[in-house]
C-alpha positions as CSV (number, residue, x, y, z in Angstrom):
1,X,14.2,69.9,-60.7
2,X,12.1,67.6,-58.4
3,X,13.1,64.3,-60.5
4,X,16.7,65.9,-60.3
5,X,16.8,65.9,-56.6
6,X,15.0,62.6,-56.6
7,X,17.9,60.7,-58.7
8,X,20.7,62.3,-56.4
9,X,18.9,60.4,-53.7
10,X,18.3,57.5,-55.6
11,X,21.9,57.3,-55.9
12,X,22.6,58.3,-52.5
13,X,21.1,55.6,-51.0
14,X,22.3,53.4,-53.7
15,X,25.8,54.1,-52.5
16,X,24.9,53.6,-49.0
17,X,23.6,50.2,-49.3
18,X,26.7,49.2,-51.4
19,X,28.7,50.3,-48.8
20,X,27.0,48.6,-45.6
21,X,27.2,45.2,-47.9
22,X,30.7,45.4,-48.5
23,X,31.2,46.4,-44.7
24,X,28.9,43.8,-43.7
25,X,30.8,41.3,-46.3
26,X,34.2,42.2,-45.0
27,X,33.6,41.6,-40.7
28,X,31.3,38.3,-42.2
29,X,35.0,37.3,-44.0
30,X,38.1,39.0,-43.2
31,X,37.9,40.8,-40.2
32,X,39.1,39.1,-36.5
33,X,36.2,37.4,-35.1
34,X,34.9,38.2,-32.0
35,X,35.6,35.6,-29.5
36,X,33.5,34.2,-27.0
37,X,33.9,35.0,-23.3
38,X,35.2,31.4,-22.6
39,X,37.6,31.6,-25.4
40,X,38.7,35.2,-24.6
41,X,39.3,33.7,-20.8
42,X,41.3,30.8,-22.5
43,X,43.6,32.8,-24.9
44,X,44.1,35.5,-22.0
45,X,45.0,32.8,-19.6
46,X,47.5,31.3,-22.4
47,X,49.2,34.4,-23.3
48,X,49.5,35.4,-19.2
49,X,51.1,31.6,-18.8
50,X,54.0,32.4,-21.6
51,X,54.5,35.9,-19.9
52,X,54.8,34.0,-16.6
53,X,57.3,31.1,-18.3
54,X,59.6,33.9,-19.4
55,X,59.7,35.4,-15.7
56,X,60.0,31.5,-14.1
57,X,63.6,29.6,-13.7
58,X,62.3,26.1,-15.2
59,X,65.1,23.6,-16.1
60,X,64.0,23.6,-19.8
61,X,63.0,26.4,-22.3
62,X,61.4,23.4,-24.7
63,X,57.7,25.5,-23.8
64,X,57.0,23.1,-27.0
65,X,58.0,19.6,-24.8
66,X,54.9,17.6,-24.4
67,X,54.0,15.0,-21.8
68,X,57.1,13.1,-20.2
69,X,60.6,13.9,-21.5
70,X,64.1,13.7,-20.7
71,X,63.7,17.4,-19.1
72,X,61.2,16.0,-16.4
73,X,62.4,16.8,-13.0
74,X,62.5,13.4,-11.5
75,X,61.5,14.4,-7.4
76,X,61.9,12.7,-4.1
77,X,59.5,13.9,-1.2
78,X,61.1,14.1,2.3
79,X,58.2,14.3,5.3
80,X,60.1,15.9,8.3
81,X,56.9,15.4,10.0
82,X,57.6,12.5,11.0
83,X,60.7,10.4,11.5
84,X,62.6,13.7,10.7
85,X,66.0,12.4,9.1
86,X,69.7,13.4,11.0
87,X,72.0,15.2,8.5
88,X,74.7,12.1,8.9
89,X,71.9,9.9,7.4
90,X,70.9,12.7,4.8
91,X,74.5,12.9,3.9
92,X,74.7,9.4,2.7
93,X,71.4,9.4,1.0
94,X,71.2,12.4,-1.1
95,X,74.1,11.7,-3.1
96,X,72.1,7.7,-3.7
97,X,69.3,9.5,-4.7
98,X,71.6,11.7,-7.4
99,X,72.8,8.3,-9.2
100,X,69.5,6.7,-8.8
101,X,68.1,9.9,-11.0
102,X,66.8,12.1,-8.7
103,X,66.9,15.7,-10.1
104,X,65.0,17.7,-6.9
105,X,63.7,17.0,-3.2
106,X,60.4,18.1,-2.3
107,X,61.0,19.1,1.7
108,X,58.0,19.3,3.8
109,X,58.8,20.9,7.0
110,X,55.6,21.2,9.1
111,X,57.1,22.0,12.7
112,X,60.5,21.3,11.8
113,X,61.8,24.3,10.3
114,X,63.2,26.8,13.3
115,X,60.1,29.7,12.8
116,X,60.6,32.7,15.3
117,X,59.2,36.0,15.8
118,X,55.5,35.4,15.9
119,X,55.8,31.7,15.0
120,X,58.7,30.5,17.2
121,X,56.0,28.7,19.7
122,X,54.7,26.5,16.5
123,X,58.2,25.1,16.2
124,X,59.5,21.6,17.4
125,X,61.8,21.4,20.6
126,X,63.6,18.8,18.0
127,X,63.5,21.1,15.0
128,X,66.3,21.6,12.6
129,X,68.4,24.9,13.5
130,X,68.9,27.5,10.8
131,X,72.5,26.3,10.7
132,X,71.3,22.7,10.1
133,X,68.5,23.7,7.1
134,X,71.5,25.5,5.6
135,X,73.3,22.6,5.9
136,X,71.0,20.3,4.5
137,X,70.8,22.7,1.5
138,X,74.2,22.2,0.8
139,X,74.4,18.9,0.6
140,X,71.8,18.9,-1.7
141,X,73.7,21.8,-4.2
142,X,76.7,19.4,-3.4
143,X,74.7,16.4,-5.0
144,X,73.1,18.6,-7.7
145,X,69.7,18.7,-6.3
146,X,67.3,21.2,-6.2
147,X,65.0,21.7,-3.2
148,X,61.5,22.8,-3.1
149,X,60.0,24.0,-0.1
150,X,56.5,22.2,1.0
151,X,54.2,24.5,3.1
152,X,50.1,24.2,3.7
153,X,48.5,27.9,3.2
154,X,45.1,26.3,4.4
155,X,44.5,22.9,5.2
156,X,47.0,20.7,7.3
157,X,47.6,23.1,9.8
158,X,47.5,21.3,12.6
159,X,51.0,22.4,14.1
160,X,49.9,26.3,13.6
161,X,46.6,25.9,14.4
162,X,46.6,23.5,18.2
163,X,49.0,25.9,20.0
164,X,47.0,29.0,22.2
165,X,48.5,31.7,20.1
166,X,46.7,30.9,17.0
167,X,43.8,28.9,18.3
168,X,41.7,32.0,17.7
169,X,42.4,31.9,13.7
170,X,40.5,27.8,13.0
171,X,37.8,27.6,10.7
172,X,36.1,25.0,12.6
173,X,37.2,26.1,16.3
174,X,36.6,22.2,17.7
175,X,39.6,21.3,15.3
176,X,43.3,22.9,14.5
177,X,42.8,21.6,11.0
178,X,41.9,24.5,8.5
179,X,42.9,28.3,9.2
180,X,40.1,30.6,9.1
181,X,40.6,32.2,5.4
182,X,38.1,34.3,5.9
183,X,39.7,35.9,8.6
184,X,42.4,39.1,7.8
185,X,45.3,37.9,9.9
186,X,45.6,34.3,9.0
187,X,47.2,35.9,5.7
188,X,49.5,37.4,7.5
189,X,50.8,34.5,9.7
190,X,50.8,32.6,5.8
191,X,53.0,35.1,4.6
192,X,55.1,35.3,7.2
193,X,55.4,31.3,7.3
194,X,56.3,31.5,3.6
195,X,58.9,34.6,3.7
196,X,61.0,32.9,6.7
197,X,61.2,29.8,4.8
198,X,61.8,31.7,1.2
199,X,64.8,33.5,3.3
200,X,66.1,30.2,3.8
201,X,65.6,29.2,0.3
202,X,66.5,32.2,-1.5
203,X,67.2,30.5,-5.0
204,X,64.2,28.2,-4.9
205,X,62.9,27.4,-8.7
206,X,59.6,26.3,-7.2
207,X,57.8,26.0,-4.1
208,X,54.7,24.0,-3.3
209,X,51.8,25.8,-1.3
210,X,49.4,22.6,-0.7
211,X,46.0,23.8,-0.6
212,X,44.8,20.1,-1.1
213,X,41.7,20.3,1.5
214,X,39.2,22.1,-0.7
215,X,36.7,20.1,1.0
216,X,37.2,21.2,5.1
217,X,36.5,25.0,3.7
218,X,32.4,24.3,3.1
219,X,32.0,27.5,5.5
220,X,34.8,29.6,3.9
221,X,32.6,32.0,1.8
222,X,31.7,35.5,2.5
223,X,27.7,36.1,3.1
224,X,28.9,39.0,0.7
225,X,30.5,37.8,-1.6
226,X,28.7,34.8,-3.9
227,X,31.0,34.8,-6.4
228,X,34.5,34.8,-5.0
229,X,35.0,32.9,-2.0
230,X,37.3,33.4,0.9
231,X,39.3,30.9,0.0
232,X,40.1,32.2,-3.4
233,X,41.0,35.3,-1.9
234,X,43.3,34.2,0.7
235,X,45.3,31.9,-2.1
236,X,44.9,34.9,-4.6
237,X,46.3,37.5,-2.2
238,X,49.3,34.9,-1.8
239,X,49.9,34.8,-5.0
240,X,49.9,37.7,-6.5
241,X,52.0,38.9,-2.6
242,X,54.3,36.1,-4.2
243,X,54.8,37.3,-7.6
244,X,55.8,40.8,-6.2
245,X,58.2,39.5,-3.6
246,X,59.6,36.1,-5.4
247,X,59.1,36.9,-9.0
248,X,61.5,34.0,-10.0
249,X,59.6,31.5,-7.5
250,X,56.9,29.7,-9.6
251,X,54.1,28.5,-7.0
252,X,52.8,24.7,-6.9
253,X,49.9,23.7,-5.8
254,X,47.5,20.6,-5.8
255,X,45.4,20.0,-8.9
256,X,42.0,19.3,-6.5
257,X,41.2,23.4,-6.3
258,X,40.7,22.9,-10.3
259,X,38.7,20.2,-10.4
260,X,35.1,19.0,-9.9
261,X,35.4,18.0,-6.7
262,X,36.6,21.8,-5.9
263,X,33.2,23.1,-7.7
264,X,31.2,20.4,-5.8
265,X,32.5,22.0,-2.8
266,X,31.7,25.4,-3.2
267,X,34.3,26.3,-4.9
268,X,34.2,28.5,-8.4
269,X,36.0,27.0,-11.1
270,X,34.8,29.4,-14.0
271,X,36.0,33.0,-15.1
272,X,37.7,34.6,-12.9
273,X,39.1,32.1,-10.5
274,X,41.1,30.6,-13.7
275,X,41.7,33.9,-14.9
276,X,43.2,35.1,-11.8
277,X,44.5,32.2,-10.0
278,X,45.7,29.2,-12.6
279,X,47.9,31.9,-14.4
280,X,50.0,32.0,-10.9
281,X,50.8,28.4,-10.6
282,X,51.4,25.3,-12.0
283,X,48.9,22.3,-10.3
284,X,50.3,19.1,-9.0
285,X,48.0,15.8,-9.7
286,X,48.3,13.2,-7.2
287,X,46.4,9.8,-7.4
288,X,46.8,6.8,-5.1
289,X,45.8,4.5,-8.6
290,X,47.0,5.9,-11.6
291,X,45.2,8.3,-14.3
292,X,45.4,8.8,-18.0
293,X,46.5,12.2,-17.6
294,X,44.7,13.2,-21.0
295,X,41.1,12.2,-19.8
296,X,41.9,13.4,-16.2
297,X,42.5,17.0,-17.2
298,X,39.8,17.2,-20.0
299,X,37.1,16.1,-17.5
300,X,38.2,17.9,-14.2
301,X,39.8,21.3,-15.4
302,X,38.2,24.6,-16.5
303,X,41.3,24.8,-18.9
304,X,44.0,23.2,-19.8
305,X,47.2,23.7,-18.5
306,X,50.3,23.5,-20.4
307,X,52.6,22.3,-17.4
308,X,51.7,20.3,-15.2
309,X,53.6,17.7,-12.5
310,X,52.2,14.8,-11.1
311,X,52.7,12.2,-8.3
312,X,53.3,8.8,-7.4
313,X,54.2,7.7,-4.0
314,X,56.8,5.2,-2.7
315,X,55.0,5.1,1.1
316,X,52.2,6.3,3.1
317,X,50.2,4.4,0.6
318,X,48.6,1.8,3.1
319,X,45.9,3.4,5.4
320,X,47.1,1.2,8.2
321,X,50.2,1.7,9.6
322,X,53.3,-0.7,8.3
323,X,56.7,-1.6,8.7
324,X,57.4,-1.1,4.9
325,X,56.0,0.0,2.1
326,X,53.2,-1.9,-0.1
327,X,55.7,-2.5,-2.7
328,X,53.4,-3.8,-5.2
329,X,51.1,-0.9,-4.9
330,X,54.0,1.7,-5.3
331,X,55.4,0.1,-8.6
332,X,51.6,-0.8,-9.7
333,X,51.1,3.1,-9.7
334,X,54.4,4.2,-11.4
335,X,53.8,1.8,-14.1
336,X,50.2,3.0,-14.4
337,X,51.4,6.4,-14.4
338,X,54.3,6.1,-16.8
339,X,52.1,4.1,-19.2
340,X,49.9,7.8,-19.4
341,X,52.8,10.0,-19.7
342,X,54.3,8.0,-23.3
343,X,51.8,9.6,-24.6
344,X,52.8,13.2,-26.2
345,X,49.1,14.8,-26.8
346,X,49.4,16.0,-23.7
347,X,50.5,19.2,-21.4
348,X,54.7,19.3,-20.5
349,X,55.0,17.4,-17.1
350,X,57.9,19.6,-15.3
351,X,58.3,16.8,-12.7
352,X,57.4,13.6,-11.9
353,X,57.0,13.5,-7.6
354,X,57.4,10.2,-5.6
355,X,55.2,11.3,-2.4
356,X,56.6,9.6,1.1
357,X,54.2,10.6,3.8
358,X,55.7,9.7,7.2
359,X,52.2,10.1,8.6
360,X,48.6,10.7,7.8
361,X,48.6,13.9,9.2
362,X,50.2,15.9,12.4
363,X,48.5,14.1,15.4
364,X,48.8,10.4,13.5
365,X,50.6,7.7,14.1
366,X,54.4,7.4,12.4
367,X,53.7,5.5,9.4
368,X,56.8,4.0,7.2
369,X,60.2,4.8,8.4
370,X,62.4,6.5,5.9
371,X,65.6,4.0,5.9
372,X,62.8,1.1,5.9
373,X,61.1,2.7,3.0
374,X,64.7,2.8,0.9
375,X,64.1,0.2,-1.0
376,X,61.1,0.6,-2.4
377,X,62.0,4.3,-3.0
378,X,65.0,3.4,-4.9
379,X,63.5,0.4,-7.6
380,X,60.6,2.9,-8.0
381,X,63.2,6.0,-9.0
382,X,64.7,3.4,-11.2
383,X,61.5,2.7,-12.9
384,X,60.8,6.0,-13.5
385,X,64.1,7.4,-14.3
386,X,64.7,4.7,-16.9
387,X,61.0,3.2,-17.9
388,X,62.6,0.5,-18.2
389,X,60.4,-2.5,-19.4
390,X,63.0,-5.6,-18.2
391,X,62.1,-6.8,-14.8
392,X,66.2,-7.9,-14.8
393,X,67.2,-4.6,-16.0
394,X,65.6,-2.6,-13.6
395,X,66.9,-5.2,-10.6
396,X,70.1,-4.5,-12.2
397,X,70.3,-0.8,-11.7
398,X,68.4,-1.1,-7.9
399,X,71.3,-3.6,-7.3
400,X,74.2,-1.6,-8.0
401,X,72.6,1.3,-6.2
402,X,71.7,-0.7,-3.3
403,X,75.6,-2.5,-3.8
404,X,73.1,-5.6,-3.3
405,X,75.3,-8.6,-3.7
406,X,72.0,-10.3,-4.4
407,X,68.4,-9.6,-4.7
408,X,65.5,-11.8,-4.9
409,X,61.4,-11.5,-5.7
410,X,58.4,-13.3,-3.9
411,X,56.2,-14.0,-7.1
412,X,52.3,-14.1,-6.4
413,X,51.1,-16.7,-8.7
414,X,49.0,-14.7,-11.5
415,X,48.3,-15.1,-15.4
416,X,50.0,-12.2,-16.5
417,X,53.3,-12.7,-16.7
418,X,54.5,-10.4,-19.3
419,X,53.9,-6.7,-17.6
420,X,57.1,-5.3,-15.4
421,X,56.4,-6.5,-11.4
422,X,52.6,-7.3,-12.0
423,X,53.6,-10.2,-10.2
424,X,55.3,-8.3,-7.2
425,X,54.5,-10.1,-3.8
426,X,54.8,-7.5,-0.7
427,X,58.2,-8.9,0.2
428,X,61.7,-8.4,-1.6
429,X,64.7,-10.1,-0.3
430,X,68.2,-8.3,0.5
431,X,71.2,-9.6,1.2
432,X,74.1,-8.4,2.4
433,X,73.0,-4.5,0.6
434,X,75.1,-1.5,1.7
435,X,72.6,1.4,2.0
436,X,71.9,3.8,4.2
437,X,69.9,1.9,6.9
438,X,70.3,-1.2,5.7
439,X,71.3,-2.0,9.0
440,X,68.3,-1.0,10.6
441,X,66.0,-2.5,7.4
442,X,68.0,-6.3,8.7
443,X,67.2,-5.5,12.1
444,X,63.6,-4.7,11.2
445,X,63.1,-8.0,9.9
446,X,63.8,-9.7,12.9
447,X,61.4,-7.4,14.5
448,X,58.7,-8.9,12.2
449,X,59.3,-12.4,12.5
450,X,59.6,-12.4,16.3
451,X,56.5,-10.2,16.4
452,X,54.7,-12.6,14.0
453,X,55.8,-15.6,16.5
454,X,54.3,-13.7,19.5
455,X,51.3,-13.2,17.8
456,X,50.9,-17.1,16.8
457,X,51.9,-18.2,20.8
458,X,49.6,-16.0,22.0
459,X,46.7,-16.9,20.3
460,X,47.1,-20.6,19.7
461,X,47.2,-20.2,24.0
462,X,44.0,-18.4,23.7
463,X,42.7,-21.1,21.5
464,X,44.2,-24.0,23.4
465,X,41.2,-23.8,25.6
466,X,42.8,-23.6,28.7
467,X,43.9,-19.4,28.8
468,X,40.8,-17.4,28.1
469,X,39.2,-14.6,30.2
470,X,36.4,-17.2,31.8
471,X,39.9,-19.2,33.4
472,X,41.4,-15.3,34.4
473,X,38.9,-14.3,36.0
474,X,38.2,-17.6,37.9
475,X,42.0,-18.1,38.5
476,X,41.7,-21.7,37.2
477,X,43.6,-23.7,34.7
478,X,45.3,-27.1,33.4
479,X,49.0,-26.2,35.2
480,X,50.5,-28.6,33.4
481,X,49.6,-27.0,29.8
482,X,50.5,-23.4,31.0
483,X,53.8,-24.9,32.4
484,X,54.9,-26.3,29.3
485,X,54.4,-22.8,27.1
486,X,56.0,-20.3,30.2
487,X,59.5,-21.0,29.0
488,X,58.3,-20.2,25.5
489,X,57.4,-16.9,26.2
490,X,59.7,-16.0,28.2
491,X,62.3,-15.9,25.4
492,X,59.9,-14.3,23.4
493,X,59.6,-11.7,26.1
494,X,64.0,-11.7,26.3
495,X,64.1,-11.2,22.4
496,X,61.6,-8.4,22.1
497,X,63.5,-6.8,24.8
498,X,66.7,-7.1,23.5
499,X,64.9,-6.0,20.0
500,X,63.8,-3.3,21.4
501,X,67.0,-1.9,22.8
502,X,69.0,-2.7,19.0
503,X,66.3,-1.1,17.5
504,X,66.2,2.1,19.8
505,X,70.0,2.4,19.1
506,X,69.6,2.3,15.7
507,X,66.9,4.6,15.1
508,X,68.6,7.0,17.0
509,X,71.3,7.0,13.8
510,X,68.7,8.0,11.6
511,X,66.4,10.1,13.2
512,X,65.9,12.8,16.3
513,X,65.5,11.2,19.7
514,X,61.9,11.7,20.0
515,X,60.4,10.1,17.4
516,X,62.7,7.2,18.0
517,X,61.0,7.3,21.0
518,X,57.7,7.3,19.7
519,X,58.1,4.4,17.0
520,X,59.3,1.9,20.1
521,X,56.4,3.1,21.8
522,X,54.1,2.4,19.0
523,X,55.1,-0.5,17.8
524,X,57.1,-2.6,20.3
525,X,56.1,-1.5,23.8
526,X,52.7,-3.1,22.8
527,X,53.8,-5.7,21.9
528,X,56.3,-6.4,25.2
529,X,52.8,-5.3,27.4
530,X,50.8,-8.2,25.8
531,X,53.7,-10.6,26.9
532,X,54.1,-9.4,30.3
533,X,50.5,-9.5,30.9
534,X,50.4,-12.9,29.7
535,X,53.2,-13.9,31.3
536,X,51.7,-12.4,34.8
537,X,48.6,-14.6,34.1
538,X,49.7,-17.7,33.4
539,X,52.3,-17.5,36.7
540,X,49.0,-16.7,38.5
541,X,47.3,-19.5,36.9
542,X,49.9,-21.9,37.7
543,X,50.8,-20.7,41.2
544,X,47.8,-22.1,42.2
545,X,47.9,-26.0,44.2
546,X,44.0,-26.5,45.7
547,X,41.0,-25.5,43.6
548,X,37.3,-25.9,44.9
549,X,34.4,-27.9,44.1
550,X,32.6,-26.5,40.8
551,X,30.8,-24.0,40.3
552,X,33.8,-22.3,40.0
C-alpha cells in the first residue's frame, strides 16, 4: 500500500517537472519577450506617432518616405518683427516665391498680429489689422501656399513680457525675456495667444510653438517636483490643450528641448518627457553650419523621430548687423545641408525651412531688410528646390525668376573649384533685374559705396596728421590742407542727404512707416552726424587767421 502511494507520487512529481520544463521551454522560445522599459517607451512612442499621423493633415501619406523627397515642403520664413512687409510688396512676392518652389511660409508675428482682449496692449500701434492678416492669407491660398503660424510659448517674449500688464509673469523679473512657467497664469495668457491666432488660421496644417531657449529656464523647476520640471509641464499642458482643441493642427517645435544641451540644462530627456511630449510634435533642427542629420539625431535624441524638418537660413546669419545677406554662408549651409539629406537611412524630413530673422531679438537692432535679402533668398530656394549641382544651371533658374537680363559672380580665388558656389565672394552683381525691391536693392548700393567713401575721407583726414582731437581741442590746424578737403565733404554730406531722402521713400513701399524710420536712423543718420561734425570742425579749424606762440 505504502510503495503504492509512493509511485503515485513518484509520478506526480514526475509530471510536474515535465510540465514546468516544457512551460519554461516554451516562454525561453516561443512566447513574446518581455521588453525592456526603454524599448517599451520606444515602441509606445512609435505606435502613439502612427496614431497621431493618421489624425495630422501632412501633404503626403508616404509614412514610408525617408530623408529628403519630392514631398518635402520647401518653406520660406517671414519675421514681421522687424521690417514688417506692406501687403502691395507681399502681393508681388508670394506669387515669386511659388515659381521659385516655395510650398509654405513660416509667419512669425511677434507684436504684429492685432491681439485684444487681455493682450490688445502687447500689440504694435503699426500691426497688421484682422482684415489685413486675412488678407495676407489669401494671397497666400491664391499662390498655393500654406501658412504656418510662428509663436514663442516660453522664451522670446520680450513683446508680452516688457509691458506693465504682464511684467508680474518673467522668470527672471530684471528681464522680459522668459515667462515664468512655473507660474499658473502664464498658461493662460499662452493659450489665449495661440487660440486668437489659430482663429485666424483656422485650416492651419502645422503651427510652430518655438520653445528654443531651454537654457534661460535654469530656475524653472518645482522644489517639488525633481522629476518633471515646470517647463515640461507648461509645454505638456499646451499640447495635450492643443490636441483637444486643434486635433488636425500638428505642433512644431525646436529640436534643442530633445537634445543634450536640454539635459545639460536641467531638463529630463528620458521616460516620460518623450513619452508624453515628443509624441505631440514634430522637432525642427536648426544649425547655423550644417549637420549630418543621421549622427545629429543618434547623438542628441532620446529617440528617434520619424519626421522631422530642418532649417537653413537665407539672413540673420551674420551677428553684426548688414546691408545684405552673407551670401556665401547661406549657400555654404544649404549645400551642407542638402548633401545630409541624399542620404535615405534617415527619418522623413516634412520641410525644409529657410530662416530670415529681421533681428536678433525684440529690442535689437533691424538686421537684413527683406527686399535687400531677395536675392540671396531666391538662388538659395533654387538650390534647394532643384539640388541642382551646375553653378550655370542654378544662375539660370535665379535669372528668369529675378527676369535678370544678366547676372554676374565675384570669385574668391580658392583650389576647389569643382563644388557648387564654394567659390562665392560676398557680392553678386544685378543688372537691370525686375523684382520686388529691386529698386530699393539699386538704391542700396549706392548707399554702400558712398558710405564706404565717407568712411575712407574721414579717416585718411584723421590720418593726414593735421585733424585729430589734440588739433580740436586746441583749435589749431594747417588751413590750407582742411581747405582743400571741405568741398569734398560737403558733397559727401549733399549725397548722403539726398540718399537718405530716396531711400526713406522707398522703404516706405515695402514696409510700415516706423521701421522705415528706424533703419534711416540706424544706419544713415550716423553716418550724416559724423559728417556734420566734421564738417563743423574743420570750419572751426579753418576760421581761424592768428594763432599764438607754442605751447599751444
Amino acid at each position: 500500500m505504502h510503495r503504492h502511494r509512493f509511485a503515485t507520487k513518484m509520478r506526480f512529481y514526475l509530471v510536474a517537472i515535465v510540465l514546468v520544463l516544457m512551460c519554461t521551454f516554451y516562454l525561453l522560445f516561443f512566447a513574446p519577450k518581455p521588453k525592456s522599459e526603454a524599448y517599451t517607451i520606444e515602441e509606445d512612442f512609435f505606435k502613439t506617432e502612427h496614431q497621431e499621423d493618421e489624425r495630422s493633415n501632412d501633404w503626403t501619406n508616404e509614412s514610408s518616405a525617408h530623408g529628403l523627397s519630392q514631398h518635402t515642403m520647401k518653406v520660406v520664413h517671414l519675421d514681421f518683427k522687424g521690417g514688417a512687409p506692406t501687403l502691395p510688396f507681399l502681393g508681388k512676392l508670394l506669387p515669386k516665391l511659388a515659381k521659385a518652389g516655395c510650398n509654405a511660409l513660416l509667419v512669425e508675428y511677434e507684436d504684429m498680429f492685432p491681439y485684444n482682449g487681455i493682450l490688445k496692449n502687447v500689440t504694435s500701434k503699426t500691426a497688421y489689422s484682422e482684415k489685413e492678416i486675412r488678407e495676407i492669407l489669401k494671397m497666400a491660398k491664391n499662390s498655393r501656399l500654406d501658412v504656418i503660424p510662428y509663436l514663442q510659448v516660453f522664451g522670446n517674449l520680450e513683446f508680452l513680457l516688457k509691458v506693465k500688464d504682464f511684467a508680474h509673469l518673467r522668470e527672471f523679473p530684471p528681464s522680459p525675456w522668459v515667462i515664468a512657467t512655473s507660474n499658473q497664469h502664464s498658461l493662460t495668457v499662452i493659450k489665449t495667444m495661440i487660440a486668437q491666432v489659430m482663429e485666424v488660421h483656422k485650416n492651419a496644417k502645422y503651427i510652430h510653438l518655438g520653445a528654443g531657449e531651454v537654457e534661460t529656464c535654469l530656475k524653472c523647476r518645482p522644489k517639488n517636483q525633481p522629476f518633471l520640471t515646470s517647463l515640461q509641464r507648461h509645454l505638456l499642458d499646451i499640447l495635450e490643450w492643443m490636441k483637444q482643441q486643434y486635433p488636425y493642427t500638428t505642433p512644431i517645435i525646436w529640436d534643442w528641448i530633445f537634445s543634450k544641451e536640454g539635459h545639460y540644462f536641467g531638463i529630463n530627456t528620458h521616460a516620460y518627457f518623450t513619452r508624453n511630449i515628443a509624441k505631440h510634435v514634430q522637432p525642427m533642427i536648426f544649425s547655423s553650419v550644417g549637420r549630418d542629420l543621421n549622427s545629429y539625431q543618434t547623438s542628441v535624441y532620446a529617440l528617434p523621430f520619424r519626421k522631422v524638418w530642418v532649417a537653413g537660413a537665407f539672413r540673420g546669419l551674420s551677428i553684426s548687423p548688414r546691408l545684405t545677406p552673407d551670401l556665401k554662408k547661406s549657400v555654404d549651409l544649404q549645400m551642407s545641408w542638402m548633401k545630409s539629406l541624399k542620404m535615405k537611412k534617415h527619418a522623413q524630413v516634412v520641410g525644409y525651412v529657410l530662416m530670415g530673422n529681421a533681428r536678433r531679438d525684440h529690442f535689437a537692432v533691424l538686421g537684413e531688410l527683406l527686399p535687400l535679402s531677395l536675392p540671396s533668398l531666391f538662388i538659395n530656394l533654387v538650390y534647394i528646390q532643384t539640388s541642382m549641382n551646375d553653378e550655370n544651371r542654378v544662375l539660370g533658374k535665379f535669372k528668369q525668376i529675378l527676369e535678370c537680363k544678366h547676372v554676374q559672380l565675384s570669385y574668391a580665388v580658392t583650389k576647389d573649384e569643382n563644388q557648387l558656389f564654394k567659390r562665392f565672394d560676398r557680392r553678386i552683381t544685378l543688372e537691370e533685374c525686375i523684382f520686388p525691391g529691386s529698386d530699393l536693392f539699386n538704391t542700396m548700393l549706392q548707399f554702400e559705396l558712398v558710405k564706404n567713401k565717407v568712411d575712407i575721407a574721414v579717416k585718411q583726414l584723421k590720418a593726414s596728421g593735421w585733424f585729430t582731437f589734440y588739433h580740436i581741442a586746441k583749435n589749431v590746424s594747417n588751413t590750407f590742407v582742411l581747405i582743400k578737403e571741405t568741398p569734398r565733404l560737403l558733397r559727401l554730406l549733399h549725397e548722403v542727404k539726398s540718399l537718405k531722402h530716396n531711400i526713406q521713400v522707398l522703404l516706405w513701399k515695402y514696409t510700415d512707416t516706423y521701421s522705415a524710420n528706424e533703419w534711416v536712423e540706424q544706419n544713415i543718420y550716423p553716418l550724416e552726424i559724423i559728417l556734420i561734425d566734421v564738417i563743423t570742425n574743420t570750419d572751426k579749424l579753418v576760421r581761424r587767421k592768428i594763432w599764438s606762440r607754442r605751447p599751444m
